[in-house]
Structure formats: C-alpha cells, structure tokens
N, C-alpha and C positions, 0 to 999 in steps of 0.2 A: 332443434326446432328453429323454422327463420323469426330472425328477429321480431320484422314489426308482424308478424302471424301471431305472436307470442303474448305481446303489447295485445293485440286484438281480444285475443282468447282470454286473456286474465283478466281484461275492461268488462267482457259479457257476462263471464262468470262472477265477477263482482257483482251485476247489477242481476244477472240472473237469479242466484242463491240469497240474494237481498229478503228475498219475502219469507221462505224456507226458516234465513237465519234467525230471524224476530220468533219462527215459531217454535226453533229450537232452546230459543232463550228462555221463551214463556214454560216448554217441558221443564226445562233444567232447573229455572228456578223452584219451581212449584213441585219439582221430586226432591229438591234439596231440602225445600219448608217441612213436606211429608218427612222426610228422614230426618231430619232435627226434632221434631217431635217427637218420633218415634224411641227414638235415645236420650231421651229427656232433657235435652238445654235447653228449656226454655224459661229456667232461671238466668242462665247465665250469657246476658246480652255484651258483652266483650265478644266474648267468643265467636257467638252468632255470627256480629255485625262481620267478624275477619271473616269466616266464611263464608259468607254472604260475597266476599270478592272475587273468588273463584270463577264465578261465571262473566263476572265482569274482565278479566282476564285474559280468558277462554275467547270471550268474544272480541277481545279487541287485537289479539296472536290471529284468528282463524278467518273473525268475519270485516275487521275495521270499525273503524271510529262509532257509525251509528249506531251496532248490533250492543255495542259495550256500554254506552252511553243507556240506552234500549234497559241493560241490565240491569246497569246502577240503579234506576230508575225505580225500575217494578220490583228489586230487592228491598229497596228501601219502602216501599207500598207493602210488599209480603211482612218486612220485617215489623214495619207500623203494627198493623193489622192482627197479626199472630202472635208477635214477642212482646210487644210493648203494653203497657196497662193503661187504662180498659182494654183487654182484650177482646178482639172480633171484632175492632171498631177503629174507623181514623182519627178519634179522637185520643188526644193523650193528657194525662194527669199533670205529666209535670212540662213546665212549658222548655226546661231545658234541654229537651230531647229533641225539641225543634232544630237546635245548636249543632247537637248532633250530626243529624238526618244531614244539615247542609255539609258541615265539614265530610261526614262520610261519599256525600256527592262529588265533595270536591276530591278528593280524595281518588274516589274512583274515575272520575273523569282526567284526573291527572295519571296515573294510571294507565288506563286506557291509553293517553295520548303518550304516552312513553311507550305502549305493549305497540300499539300502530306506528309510532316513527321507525322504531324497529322492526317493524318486519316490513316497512317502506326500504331503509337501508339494505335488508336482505334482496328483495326484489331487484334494486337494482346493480347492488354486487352481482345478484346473478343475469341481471339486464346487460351488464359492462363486463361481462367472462361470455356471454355468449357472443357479443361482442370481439372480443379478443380471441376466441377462436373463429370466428370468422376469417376476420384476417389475417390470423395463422394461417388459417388453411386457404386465403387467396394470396398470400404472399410463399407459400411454399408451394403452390402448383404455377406462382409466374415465376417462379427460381427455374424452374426444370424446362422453360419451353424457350424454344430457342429462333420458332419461326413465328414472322410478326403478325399475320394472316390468324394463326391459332393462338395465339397469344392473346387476340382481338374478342376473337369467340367467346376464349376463358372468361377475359374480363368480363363480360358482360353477361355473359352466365352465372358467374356467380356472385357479381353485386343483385343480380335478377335474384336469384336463389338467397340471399343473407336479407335484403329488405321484399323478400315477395311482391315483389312488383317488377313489371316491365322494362328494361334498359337498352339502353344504345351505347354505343361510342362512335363518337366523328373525327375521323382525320383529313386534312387536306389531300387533294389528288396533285399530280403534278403541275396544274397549271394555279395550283394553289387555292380552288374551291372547295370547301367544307361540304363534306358527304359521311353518308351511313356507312361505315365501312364493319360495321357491326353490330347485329338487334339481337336479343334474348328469347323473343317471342313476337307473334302478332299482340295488339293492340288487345281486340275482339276476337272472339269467334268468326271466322269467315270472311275477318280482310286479309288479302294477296302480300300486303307488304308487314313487315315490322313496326312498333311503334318507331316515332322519331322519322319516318317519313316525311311528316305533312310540311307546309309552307313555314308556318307559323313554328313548331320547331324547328326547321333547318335555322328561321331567320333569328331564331335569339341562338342558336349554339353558334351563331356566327356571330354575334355581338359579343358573347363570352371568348369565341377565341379571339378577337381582338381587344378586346378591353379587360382579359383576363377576371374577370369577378364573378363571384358565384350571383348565379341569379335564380328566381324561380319561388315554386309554395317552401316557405320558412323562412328566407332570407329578405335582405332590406331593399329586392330591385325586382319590379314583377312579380309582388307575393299570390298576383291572384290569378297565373299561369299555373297549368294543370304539373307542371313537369318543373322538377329542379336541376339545374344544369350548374356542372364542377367542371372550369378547366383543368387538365392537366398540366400542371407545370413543373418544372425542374429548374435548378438555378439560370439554367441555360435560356430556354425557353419556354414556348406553350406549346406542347404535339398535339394536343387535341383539345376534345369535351367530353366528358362522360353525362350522363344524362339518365336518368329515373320518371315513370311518370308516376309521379304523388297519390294519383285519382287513386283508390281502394277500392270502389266498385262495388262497394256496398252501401249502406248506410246504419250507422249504430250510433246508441247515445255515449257522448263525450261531455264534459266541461272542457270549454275556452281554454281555462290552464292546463288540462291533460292531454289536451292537443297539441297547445302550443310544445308543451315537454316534449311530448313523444317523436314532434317537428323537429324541433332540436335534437333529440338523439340521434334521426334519421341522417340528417346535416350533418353532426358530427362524425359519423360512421361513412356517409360518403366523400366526405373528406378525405380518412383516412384509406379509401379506398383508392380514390383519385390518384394520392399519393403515393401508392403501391404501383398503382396503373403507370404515373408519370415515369418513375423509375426504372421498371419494367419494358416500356417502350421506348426508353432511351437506350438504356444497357440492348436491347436487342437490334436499334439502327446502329448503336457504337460496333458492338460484337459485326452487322452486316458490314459497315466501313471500310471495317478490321480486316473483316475477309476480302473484300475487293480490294483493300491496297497489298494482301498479299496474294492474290491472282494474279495482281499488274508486278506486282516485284518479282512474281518470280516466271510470268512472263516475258517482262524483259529481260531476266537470268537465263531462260533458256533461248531467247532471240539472240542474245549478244554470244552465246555457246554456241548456238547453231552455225553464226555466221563466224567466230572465230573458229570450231573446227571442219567444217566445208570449206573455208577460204585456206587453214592450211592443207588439207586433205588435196583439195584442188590444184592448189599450186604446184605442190611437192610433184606426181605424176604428166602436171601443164610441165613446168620446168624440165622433168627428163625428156620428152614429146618433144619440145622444140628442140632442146638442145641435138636431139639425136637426130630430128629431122633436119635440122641446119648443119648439121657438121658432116650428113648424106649429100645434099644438096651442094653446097659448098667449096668441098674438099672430097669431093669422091674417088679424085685417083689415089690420093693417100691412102685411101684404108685398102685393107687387103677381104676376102671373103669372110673371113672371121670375125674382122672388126666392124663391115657389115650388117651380117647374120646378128652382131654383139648388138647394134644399136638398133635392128630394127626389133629385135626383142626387146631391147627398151620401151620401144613404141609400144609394143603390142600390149607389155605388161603396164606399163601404164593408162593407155586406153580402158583396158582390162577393170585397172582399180578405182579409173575416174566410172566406169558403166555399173560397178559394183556400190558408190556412193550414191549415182543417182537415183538405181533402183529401190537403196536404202530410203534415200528421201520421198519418193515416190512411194513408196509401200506405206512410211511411217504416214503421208500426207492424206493416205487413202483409207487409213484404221482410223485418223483422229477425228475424218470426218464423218464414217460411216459410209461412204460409198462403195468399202470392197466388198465387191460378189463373189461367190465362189462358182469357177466352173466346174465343178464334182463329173469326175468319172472315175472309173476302175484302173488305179495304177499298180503297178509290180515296184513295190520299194526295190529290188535289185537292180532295174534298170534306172530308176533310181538315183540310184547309189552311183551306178557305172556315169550318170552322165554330171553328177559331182564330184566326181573323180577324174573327168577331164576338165573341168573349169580348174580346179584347183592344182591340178598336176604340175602345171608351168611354175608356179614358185613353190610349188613344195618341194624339192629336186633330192636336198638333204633332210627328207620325211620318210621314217618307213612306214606306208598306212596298211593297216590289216582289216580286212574287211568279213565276219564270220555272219553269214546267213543263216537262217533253218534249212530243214532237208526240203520240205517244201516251199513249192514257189509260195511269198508273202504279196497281197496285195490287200489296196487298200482305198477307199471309196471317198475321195477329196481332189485338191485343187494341186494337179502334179507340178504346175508351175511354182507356186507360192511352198510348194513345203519343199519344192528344189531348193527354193530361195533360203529356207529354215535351214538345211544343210548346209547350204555354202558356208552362209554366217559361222556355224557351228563348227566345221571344220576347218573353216579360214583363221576362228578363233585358233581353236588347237593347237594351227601351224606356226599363227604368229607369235604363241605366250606360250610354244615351247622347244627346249634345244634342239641346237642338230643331230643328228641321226639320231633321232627319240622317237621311240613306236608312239601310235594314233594307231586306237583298235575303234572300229565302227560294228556293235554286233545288234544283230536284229535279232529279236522273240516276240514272241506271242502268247498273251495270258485268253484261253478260252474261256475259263471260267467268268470272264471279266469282260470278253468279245475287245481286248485291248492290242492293240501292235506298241511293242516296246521299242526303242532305238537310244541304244548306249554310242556316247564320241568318249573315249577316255582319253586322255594325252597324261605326257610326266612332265608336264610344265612346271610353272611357280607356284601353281595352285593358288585358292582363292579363301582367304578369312573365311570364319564363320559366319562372325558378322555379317560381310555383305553378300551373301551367297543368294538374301534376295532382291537386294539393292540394286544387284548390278544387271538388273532386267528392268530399270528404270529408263528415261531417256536421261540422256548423256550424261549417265552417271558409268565414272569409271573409276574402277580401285587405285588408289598412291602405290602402290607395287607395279601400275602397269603403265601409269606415267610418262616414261620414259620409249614407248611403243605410239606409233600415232594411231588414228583411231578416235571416230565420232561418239562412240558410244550408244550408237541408233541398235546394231547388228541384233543382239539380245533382246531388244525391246522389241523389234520387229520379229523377232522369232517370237515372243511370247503371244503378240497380237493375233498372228496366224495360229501359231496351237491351240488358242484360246477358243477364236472363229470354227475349228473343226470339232469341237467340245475337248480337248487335250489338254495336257498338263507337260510344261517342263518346268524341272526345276536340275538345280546343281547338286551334287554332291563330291565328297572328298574319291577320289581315285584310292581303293587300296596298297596299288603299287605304284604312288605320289601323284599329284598333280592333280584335275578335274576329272570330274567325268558327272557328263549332261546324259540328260533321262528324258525322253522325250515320251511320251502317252497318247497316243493316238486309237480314239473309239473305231470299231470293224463292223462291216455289215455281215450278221450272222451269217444272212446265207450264202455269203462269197460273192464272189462274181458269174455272170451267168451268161452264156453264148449262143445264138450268134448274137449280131450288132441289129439293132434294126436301122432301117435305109435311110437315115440322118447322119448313120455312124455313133450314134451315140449307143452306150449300154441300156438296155433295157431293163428295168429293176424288178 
C-alpha cells in the first residue's frame, strides 16, 4: 500500500471507528458485569477489580488511548454500582474504596498508555518496512535501467506511487536551464501538462539547484509552498531536483503534531529517494561517458588501422607500378620481350590489387553508411563464377581451382555486381592463405526445401582457429597466423555486409580435407526466373 495513502486511511479509520468504539466498550463492559454476576463474584472484589481490566486493554491494543481511558472509567462506575456495598448505589460504606477506585484508574490509565505506545511502535515499524521496501524496490528497478530518459520516468513514477502524490524531476538542458525532464502525472484532471510545470515551481526547483537545500511544505525554507523540492546530489555534484506536490486534495481532520509527523516522514522518505535518484543518474552519465570514450578509442583504433593498412596496401602495388613503369620508360632497349611482358604484368597486377582495395573501401564506406542499394535482377551464379574466375586467374597461376555446379542452370535474384565482389574476396582469400599447387573447390547447391542457393570456397590452407571463425568478419580484424600475409582485413567484412543486405548468411567452417571452407547462404525467388525481359531490359517478376 503507498505510504502516505496508508498514513491517510489509518488517521480516518481512527477517527471514524471513534463513536462505534465507545459503544463497544459500553456492550463489553455491561456483558462482563452480567457474566460476573452470573458466576457469582460478587463477593470477591480483587478478582472483579482485575477483570474489570480486560476491556481496558482491549481497548487501548485495538481502539487508542480515549476508548481505554472510556473503559477504566465506566468499569469503575459498573464496578461501584454492582460490586461494592451499598449495592445498586454510588454511594459506598467504607470511604477507603474511594482509594481504590483511584489507584485502580491510575492503574488502568497507565496501562492503557503502555497498551497505546505500543501498538504506536507497531505502527510505525510497519510505517518504516513499508518504507524500506519502497526503496528497495526503487533502488532495484534503477539498478537495471541503463538509459537515462527511462530512468527519469521510473524515478518519478515511483516516488509518485510510494508517497501518492504527483512528481517531477528537473534536469538541466544543454544551455544549462532547469526543465521538466520528467512528470508522474497531470496535476488535475484535464490539464495538458504534468505537475511542476508552472512558473512558480520551475522558479524554486531552480533556487534548489543552485543553492542545493531542500526547500518546500515540511522543511525550514518556503513551508508554505504547495510542493517539496530535494536536490539531487552526489559528492560530485547536483544533477537535478526531484520535486513532490504535498497538496492531498482532500481535506480530513489532523492534529498539528500528526501532520507535522507525517511531514517529516514524507521528507525523510524523499530524501532517501533523491538519494537513490542522485546515484542512479550519476552511474548512468558515468556508464554514457564510459561509452563515448570508448566509441572515440576505438574509433581512432580503427582510423589509425585503416590508414596504417591502405598506406601499406597502397604503397606495396604504387611501388611495383613505378618501378616497372620507369625501368619501361627508361631502359627499354635493355629489356628483351620477356622482361617486358614481365613488367607490364607487374603493372597490371598491381593496378589490379590497388582497384581491389578501393572497391574494398568503397563498398565498406557505402554499408557503414547506409547508402547501398541493391540493383536486384536475375543472375546465373555460373557465369558468375566464370567472370571470378577471370579476375582472379592472373595471380592464381599455381592454383588448382575446381569448380562443381548443379545439373541445372542455378540463378539467382540479387545484385550481380556486389556478390561478384563477395567472391572475389572469398576466393582471393583462398589463394592467398593457401599453398601452391593446393586445390580451391568452389561448389554450388541448392536447398528447395529452404528456397536457399548454397556456395562452398574450400581451400587446404592454414585454416582458421575456432575461436575466431567469427571475429574474422569484423573490420580489420585479422588472425596472428595470417600476419605475416598483407591484407586490410576489410574483404570479409565486406562479404558479410553484402550477404547480410540480400537476407544471407556466411559463416566459416573447418575444411574436412584441412583448411577453410566458407558457406555462403543466399535466399531464391521460388518461382525462378521468368522470360521475356520487358522493354527496360529489366526482368519482370
């Protein structure tokens, strides 16, 4: 139950049951008189008088102080009256009974006031457990939230829910003005905004964030403002204000001190709220900090990679380029046709491997930002295959590559540029991370059941850990086995990007007969391809 709801309901029910309790007193005692009578003690006034306290008791555990007081009272009138001699009469024979009567008042009025401070104690052990799970349970749902937008919410939701009443919290905007960055509720029925809107609160939760002190109803600054305001602070700083409106929106009877108490409890419960909050909204700018310096660390980890392996990728194929074009240029009669032919293949394959890097980076440039489109039409993986088999063919010389198809022609309804591109990489890998004269089998299938086009590259390379079998489709992550090969480490990443984009799946696995072998997964239009072209050239679906 919320707190101060709790506080409410047991104030009314006191004052409600008040009339009730007097009339249960007046039955109780006056069936207890009848039933002593009845079992004949009314010789023996010891006895009586002790039970006679029973109600007195009763009523000071169930109803408080007046209803027990109430008892002692009219016990001692019954007891007069019926037990004492002259019977049936207030008058009594012996005047030391007068002596009595008091001490048995005092008696019971002490009593009472021991049975009432106790079950005051009870009340508020359990005033100070509902209390403490409160804030259990607002410090274990701001443990688990880790964005500060919802974290904001919570807060104020459930200080709203733990003191029933309305909340906010204010944090500064970037130009450092204090605003509603989060309300629990409207005010009323049928206003637009949350409480903690108006003028009048924005202008004290800004007095409290700079002057940090609680202000507002309970405390010693502004008690006669509708709203109590708690900065949030931490040794560090103040992030905010949290902020409560006090108003109840009722009206019930109180005494001064029951208010003032129950002010104080409210104070000290949003204290410990604040306190939760402050913490909470610190640990979640620290945790954001946290993550932006490692965004920028390991952006510039991959800036200073990028441009260390482009600069040597680059070089390596600039450097044979000149050399082979200056010593054409140069010295021409010297060379013989061979050593010609020798250096303009230099060229070429170098050209070859710097157009290979760029397209790398370009591809990678155009996945990170979201601009690649895909030209989708109906391609025949075999040709395919035949036109990555002439890019590649020039430095694979001591490669035996085997290429095994289905019976039927395979096609497939994607971007024939971009998964050319997926092959090269894949089979460039192959060549490069494995020996000479080492088969590179490339075999196509087809899962119907799945509408999937399958494509295996196996080589008998070094093969690759287990560990990083998915690592190494990061960017410029390359395995310490392959170190000693150059290579950006873009190729894979860029094959994953593209597979990804057509809904596909690669991943690696161990070669049975050593080495890698990549699995490529590529989704098929059920109904195949369908002929003619209409007069754009493009397929018709």
């Amino acid at each position: 139950m919320i707190l101060s709801e709790r506080i409410k309901k047991e104030t009314r029910a006191a004052h409600g049951k008040r009339v009730p309790a007097y009339v249960w007193v007046t039955l109780g005692v006056t069936l207890l008189t009848l039933l002593l009578h009845a079992i004949g003690m009314s010789g023996d006034l010891v006895n009586v008088a002790l039970v006679y306290l029973f109600p007195v008791l009763v009523s000071a555990v169930y109803w408080g102080m007046g209803p027990a007081i109430y008892a002692a009272s009219f016990s001692v009138i019954m007891f007069d009256f019926f037990f004492v001699p002259p019977y049936l009469s207030f008058t009594v024979e012996d005047l030391r009974y007068l002596i009595s009567f008091v001490v048995y008042l005092a008696v019971a009025i002490l009593t009472a006031s021991l049975a009432g401070r106790l079950r005051q104690q009870l009340e508020m052990v359990k005033a100070r457990e509902a209390t403490t799970n409160s804030l259990y349970a607002l410090s274990r749902q701001m443990t688990a939230i880790t964005d500060l937008n919802t974290l904001l919410v919570n807060i104020a939701t459930q200080v709203s829910l733990t003191l029933g009443k309305p909340a906010a919290v204010y944090l500064p905007n970037g130009q450092g003005d204090l605003l509603v960055t989060s309300s629990s509720a409207p005010a009323s029925e049928g206003e637009k905004d949350g409480w903690g809107d108006g003028e009048s609160e924005i202008a004290i939760a800004k007095w409290v964030y700079h002057h940090g002190q609680i202000t507002g109803k309970g405390s010693s600054t502004l008690r006669e403002s509708l709203g109590l305001y708690v900065p949030l602070r931490t040794e560090e700083q103040i992030h905010g204000v949290l902020a409560v409106s006090m108003d109840a929106g009722e009206v019930h009877e109180q005494q001064e001190q029951q208010e003032q108490q129950e002010q104080q409890e409210q104070l000290r419960l949003l204290e410990a709220c604040g306190g939760l909050a402050a913490g909470a909204i610190a640990r979640v700018k620290l945790a954001e900090e946290a993550r932006l310096a490692q965004i920028t660390a390991e952006s510039e980890r991959i800036r200073t990679a990028l441009l260390d392996s482009v600069s040597h990728e680059l070089r390596t194929p600039l450097t044979a380029i000149i050399g082979s074009a200056t010593g054409l240029l140069e010295n021409d009669a010297l060379f013989t046709p061979e050593d010609r032919r020798e250096l303009t293949g230099n060229i070429r394959d170098g050209a070859l491997r710097m157009n290979r890097l760029v397209t790398n980076l370009l591809g990678m440039v155009r996945l990170e930002s979201g601009m690649l489109q895909l030209n989708r039409k109906w391609c025949d993986v075999g040709d395919m295959i035949s036109v990555v088999l002439t890019q590649v063919r020039e430095f694979s010389p001591h490669r035996n590559i085997q290429v095994e198809l289905p019976d039927d022609p395979a096609f497939i309804y994607g971007d024939e540029v971009l998964l050319e591109q997926v092959l090269v990489n894949i089979v460039s890998n192959a060549i490069k991370y494995s020996p000479d004269e080492s088969q590179i089998v490339i075999t196509v299938t087809s899962d119907k059941s799945l509408s999937q086009l399958i494509i295996w590259v196996a080589d008998q390379g070094i093969g690759i850990p287990e560990a990083e079998r998915t690592r190494i489709f990061d960017k410029f992550y390359r395995s310490e086995s392959t170190q000693h090969v150059t290579g950006t480490g873009l190729g894979l990443a860029i094959c994953k990007g593209i597979v990804e984009v057509h809904g596909g799946t690669i991943v690696a696995e161990p070669n049975p007969g050593g080495g890698t072998r990549m699995r490529i997964n590529i989704p098929m239009k059920a109904h195949g391809p369908r002929f003619p072209y209409s007069e754009q050239g493009e397929v018709e679906e």
